[in-house]
C-alpha positions as CSV (number, residue, x, y, z in Angstrom):
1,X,14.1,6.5,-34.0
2,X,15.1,7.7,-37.4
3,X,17.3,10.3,-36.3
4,X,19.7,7.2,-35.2
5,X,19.6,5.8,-38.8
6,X,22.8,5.9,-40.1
7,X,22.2,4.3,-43.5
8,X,25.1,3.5,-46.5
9,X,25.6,1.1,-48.9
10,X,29.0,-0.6,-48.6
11,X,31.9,0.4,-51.1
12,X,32.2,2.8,-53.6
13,X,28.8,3.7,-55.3
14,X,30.0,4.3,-59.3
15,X,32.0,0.9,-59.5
16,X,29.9,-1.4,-57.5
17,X,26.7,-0.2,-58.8
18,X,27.6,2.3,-62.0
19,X,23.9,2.5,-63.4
20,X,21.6,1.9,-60.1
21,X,20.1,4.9,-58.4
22,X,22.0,6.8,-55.5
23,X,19.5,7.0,-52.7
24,X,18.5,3.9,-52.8
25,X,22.2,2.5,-52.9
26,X,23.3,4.4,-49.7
27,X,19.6,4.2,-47.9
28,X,18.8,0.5,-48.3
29,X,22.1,-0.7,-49.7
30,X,20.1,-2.0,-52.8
31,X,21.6,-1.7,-56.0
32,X,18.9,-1.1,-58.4
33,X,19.8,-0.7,-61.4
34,X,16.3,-0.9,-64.1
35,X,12.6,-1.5,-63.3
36,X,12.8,-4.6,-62.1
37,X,15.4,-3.7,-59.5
38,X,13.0,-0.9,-58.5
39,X,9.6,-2.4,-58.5
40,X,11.3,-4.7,-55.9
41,X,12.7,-1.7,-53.6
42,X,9.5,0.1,-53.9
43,X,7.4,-3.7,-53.2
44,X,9.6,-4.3,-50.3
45,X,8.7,-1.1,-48.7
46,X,5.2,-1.3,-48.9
47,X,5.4,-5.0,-47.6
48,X,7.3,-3.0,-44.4
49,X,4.5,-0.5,-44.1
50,X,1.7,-3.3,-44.4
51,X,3.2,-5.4,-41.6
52,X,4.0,-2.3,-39.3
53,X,0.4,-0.9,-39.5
54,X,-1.0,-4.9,-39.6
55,X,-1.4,-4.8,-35.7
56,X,-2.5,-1.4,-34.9
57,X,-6.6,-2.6,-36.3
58,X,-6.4,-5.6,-33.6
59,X,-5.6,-2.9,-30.9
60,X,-8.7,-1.0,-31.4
61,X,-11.0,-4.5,-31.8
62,X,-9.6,-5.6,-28.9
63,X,-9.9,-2.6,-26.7
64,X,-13.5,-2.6,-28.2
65,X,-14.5,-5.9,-27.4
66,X,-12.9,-6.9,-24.7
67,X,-12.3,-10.3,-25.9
68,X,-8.9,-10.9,-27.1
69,X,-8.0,-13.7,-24.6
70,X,-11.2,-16.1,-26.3
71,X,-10.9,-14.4,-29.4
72,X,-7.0,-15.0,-30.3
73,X,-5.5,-17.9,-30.1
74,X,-2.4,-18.0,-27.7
75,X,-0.6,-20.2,-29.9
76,X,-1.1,-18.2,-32.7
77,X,0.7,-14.7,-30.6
78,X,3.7,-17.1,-29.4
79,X,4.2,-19.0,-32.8
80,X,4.2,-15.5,-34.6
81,X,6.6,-13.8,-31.5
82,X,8.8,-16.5,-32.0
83,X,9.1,-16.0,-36.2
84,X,9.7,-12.5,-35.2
85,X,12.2,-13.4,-32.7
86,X,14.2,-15.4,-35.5
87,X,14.1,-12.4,-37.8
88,X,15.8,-10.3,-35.2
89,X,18.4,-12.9,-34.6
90,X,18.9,-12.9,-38.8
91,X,19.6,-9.0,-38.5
92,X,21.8,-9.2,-36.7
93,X,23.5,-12.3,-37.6
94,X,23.7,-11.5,-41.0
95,X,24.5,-8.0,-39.8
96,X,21.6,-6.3,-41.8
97,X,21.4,-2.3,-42.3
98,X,19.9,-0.4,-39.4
99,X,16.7,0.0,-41.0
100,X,16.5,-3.4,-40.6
101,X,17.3,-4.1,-37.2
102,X,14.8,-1.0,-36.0
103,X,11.7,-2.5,-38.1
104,X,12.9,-5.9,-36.7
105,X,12.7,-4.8,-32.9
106,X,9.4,-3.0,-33.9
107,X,7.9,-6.2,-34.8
108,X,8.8,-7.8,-31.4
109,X,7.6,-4.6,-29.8
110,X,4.2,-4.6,-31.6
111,X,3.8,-8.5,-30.6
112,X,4.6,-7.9,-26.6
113,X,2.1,-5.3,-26.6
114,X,-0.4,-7.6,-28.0
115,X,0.4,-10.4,-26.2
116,X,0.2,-7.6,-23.0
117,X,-3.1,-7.2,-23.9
118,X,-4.0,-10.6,-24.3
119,X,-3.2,-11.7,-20.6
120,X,-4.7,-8.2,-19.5
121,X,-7.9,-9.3,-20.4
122,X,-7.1,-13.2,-19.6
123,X,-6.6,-11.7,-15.8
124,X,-9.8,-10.0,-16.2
125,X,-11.4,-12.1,-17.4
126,X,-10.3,-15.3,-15.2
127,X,-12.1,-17.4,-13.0
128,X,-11.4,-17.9,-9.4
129,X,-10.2,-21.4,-10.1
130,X,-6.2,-21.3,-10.7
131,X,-5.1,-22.3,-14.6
132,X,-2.3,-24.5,-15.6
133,X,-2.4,-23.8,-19.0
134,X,-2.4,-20.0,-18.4
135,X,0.7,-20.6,-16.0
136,X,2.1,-22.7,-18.9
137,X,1.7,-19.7,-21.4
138,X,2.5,-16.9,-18.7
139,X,6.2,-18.9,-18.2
140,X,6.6,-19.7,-22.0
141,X,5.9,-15.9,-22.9
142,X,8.4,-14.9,-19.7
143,X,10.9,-17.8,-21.8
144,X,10.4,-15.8,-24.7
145,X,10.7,-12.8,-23.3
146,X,14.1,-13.3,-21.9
147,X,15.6,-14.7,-25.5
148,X,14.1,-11.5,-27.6
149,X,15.7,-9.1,-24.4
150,X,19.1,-11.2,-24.9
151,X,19.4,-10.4,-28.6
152,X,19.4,-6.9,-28.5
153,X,23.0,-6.7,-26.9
154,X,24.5,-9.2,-29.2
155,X,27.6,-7.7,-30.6
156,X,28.4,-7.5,-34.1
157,X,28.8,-10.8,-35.8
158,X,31.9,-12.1,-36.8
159,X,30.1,-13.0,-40.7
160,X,29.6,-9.2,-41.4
161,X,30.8,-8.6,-44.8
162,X,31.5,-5.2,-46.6
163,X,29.0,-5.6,-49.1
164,X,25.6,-4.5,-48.8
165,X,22.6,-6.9,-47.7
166,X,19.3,-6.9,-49.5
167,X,16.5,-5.2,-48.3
168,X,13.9,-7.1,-46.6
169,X,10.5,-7.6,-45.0
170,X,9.3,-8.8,-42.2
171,X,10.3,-12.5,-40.9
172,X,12.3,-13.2,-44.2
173,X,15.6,-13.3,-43.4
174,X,17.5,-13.6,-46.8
175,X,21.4,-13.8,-47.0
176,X,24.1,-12.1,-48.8
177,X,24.7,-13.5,-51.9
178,X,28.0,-14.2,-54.1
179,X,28.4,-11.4,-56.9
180,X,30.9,-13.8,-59.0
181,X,29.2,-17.6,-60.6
182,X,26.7,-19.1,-58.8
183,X,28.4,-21.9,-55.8
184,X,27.3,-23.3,-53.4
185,X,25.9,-22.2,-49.7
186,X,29.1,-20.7,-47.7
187,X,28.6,-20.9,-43.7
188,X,26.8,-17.4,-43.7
189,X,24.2,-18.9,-46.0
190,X,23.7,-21.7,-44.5
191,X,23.3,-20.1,-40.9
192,X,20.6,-17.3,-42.7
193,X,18.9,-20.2,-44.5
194,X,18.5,-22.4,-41.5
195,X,17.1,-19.3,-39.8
196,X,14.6,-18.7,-42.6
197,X,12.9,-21.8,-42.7
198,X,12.4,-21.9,-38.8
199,X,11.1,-18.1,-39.2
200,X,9.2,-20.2,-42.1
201,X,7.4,-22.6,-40.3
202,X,6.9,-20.2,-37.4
203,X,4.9,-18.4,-39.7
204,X,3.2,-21.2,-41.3
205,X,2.1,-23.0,-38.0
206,X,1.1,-19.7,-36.4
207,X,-2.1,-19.7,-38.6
208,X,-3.7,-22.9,-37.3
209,X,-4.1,-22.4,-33.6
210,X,-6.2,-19.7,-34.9
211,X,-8.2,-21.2,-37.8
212,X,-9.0,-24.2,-34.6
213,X,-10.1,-21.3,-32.2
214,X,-12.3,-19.1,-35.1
215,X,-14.0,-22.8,-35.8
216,X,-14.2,-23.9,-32.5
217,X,-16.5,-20.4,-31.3
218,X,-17.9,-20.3,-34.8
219,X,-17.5,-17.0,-34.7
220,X,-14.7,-14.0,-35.9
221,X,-15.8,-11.4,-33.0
222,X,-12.7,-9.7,-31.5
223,X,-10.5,-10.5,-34.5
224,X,-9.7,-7.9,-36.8
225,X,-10.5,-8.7,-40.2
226,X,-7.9,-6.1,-40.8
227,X,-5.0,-7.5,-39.2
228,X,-4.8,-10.3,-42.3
229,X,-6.3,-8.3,-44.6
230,X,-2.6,-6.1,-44.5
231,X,-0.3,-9.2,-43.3
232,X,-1.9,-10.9,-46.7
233,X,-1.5,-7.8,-48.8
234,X,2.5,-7.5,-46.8
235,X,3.3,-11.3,-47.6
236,X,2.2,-10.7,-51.6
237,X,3.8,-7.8,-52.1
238,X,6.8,-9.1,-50.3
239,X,7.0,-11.9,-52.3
240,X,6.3,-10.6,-55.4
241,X,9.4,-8.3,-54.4
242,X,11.6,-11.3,-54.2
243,X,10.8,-13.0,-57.7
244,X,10.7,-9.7,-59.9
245,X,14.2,-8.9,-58.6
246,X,17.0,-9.6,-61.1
247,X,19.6,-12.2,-59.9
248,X,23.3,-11.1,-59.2
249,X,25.3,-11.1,-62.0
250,X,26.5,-14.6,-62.9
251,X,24.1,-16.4,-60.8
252,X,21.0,-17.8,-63.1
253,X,17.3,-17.7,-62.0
254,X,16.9,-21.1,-60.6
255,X,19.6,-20.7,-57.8
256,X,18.3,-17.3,-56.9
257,X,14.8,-18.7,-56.2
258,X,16.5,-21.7,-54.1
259,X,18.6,-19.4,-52.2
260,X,15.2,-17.4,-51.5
261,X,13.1,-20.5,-51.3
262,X,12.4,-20.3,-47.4
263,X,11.1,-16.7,-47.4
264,X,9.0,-17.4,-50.6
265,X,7.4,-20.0,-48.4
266,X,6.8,-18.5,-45.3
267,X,5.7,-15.1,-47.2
268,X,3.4,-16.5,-50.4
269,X,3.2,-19.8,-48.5
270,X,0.8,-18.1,-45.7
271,X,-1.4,-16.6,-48.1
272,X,-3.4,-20.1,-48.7
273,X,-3.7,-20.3,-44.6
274,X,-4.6,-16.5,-44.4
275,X,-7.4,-17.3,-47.2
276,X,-8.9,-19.6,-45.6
277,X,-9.1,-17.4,-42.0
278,X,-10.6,-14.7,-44.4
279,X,-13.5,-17.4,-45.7
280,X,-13.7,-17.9,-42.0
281,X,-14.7,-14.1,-41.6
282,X,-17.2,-14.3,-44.4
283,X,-18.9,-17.8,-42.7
284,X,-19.1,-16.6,-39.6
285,X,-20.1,-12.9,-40.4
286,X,-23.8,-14.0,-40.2
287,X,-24.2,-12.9,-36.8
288,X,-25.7,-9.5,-36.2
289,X,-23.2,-8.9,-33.6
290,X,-20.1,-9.8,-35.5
291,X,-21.4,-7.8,-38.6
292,X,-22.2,-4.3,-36.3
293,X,-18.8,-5.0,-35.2
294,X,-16.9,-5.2,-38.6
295,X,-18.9,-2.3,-39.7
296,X,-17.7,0.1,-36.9
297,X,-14.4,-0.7,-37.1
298,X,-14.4,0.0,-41.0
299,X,-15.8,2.8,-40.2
300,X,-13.8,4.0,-37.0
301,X,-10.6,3.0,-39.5
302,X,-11.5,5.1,-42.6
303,X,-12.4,7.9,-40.1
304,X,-9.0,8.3,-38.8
């Protein structure tokens, strides 16, 4: 995968961004130019490397237990597939680096395999008696399925611009902004906005399916305490990325928070929602058989 990276700032490096550092210029076509530019590169990588590893945990619970399909809630895979499915339409919209894009497709990658494994087991699992809600959710995911396939031939868009995007995590699909005095949203803006806070409230609504299911089985078994222990630690990082960043030149503090509001949402807005599934772990911990299970998985994950 990364030996088809071909990274680069747009423009010429010592007058678009005389003071900022090189590599990061021409790698993540960030122009950081003091700490605070920095801490945000270095934030938003981490955030990257959080979401990317969040799934693998759920993998081994679920090949352990053998209960993802009562475990996880359905909803909760297809709301967070289709946030995902919204960032990869923002990259390449907005035309984002190819960094981007990859990590974008990974995402989507990483949510088909769990939703693979989800109706593995469901199969398994069912009874002889036909479902109509699993047809429902086996022709929704196939709906899915074919607009994620769909997006990975689109063709360059026609908003590209020259200038190089801002580095991003996962489901926040921020926009290019203007370099000059702060004005209003242009038609890019508005398109990447729009696109935001649908990936937004994806994200937001994915959590309750899930927080219904843990309460209605009173019980955490088959979910990976892991999996939003690293999309919690991903979302703050993320966001903390966004607000220590300095604004472009000419545009003031306020408007760079609005133009960033819907990915401040959907990234510190989950944490509240992902707090309460974590009090959720702790309630329903009591059982012997949920505890042995948290404790080999700790221990099979610090052993790799």
């Amino acid at each position: 995968m990364s030996g088809g990276l071909v990274l680069g700032g747009g423009g010429n490096f010592s007058s678009l961004c005389p003071h900022g550092i090189e590599w990061i210029w021409y790698g993540l076509g960030e122009c950081a130019q003091d700490g605070r530019d920095i801490a945000s590169v270095v934030l938003g990588l981490l955030s990257i490397v959080c979401f990317m590893a969040s799934s693998l945990p759920q993998y081994y619970s679920s090949c352990k237990t053998g209960n993802m399909d009562s475990a996880l809630s359905i909803w909760f895979l297809f709301f967070w597939l289709a946030g995902d499915s919204c960032n990869l339409i923002g990259s390449f919209l907005a035309d984002q680096l190819p960094l981007q894009k990859y990590t974008a497709v990974y995402y989507i990658l990483a949510d088909l395999l769990m939703l693979s494994m989800y109706y593995y087991y469901k199969l398994k699992h069912r009874a002889s008696r036909a479902s109509n809600s699993a047809l429902l959710n086996a022709v929704s995911m196939l709906c899915l399925l074919g607009i994620t396939s769909s997006l990975i031939s689109l063709p360059r868009s026609a908003l590209e611009d020259q200038m190089p995007v801002r580095f991003k995590a996962r489901a926040l699909l921020a926009v290019e902004e203007d370099s000059g005095s702060v004005q209003p949203f242009d038609t890019k803006e508005i398109i990447g906005f729009v696109i935001g806070s649908v990936s937004s409230v994806l994200y937001l609504c994915s959590r309750l399916p899930q927080m219904y299911t843990n309460f209605q089985r009173k019980s955490t078994e088959g979910v990976s305490f892991f999996l939003f222990a690293l999309v919690i630690l991903g979302n703050t990082t993320y966001g903390i990325s966004v607000l220590v960043k300095n604004p472009d030149p000419g545009q003031g503090e306020a408007s760079y928070i609005i133009h960033h509001l819907p990915w401040l949402i959907g990234s510190l807005g989950t944490l509240s929602l992902d707090l309460i599934i974590s009090v959720q772990f702790m309630m329903y911990s009591k059982s012997p058989g949920d505890s042995a299970d948290g404790d080999e998985e700790t221990a099979a994950l610090l052993h790799n």
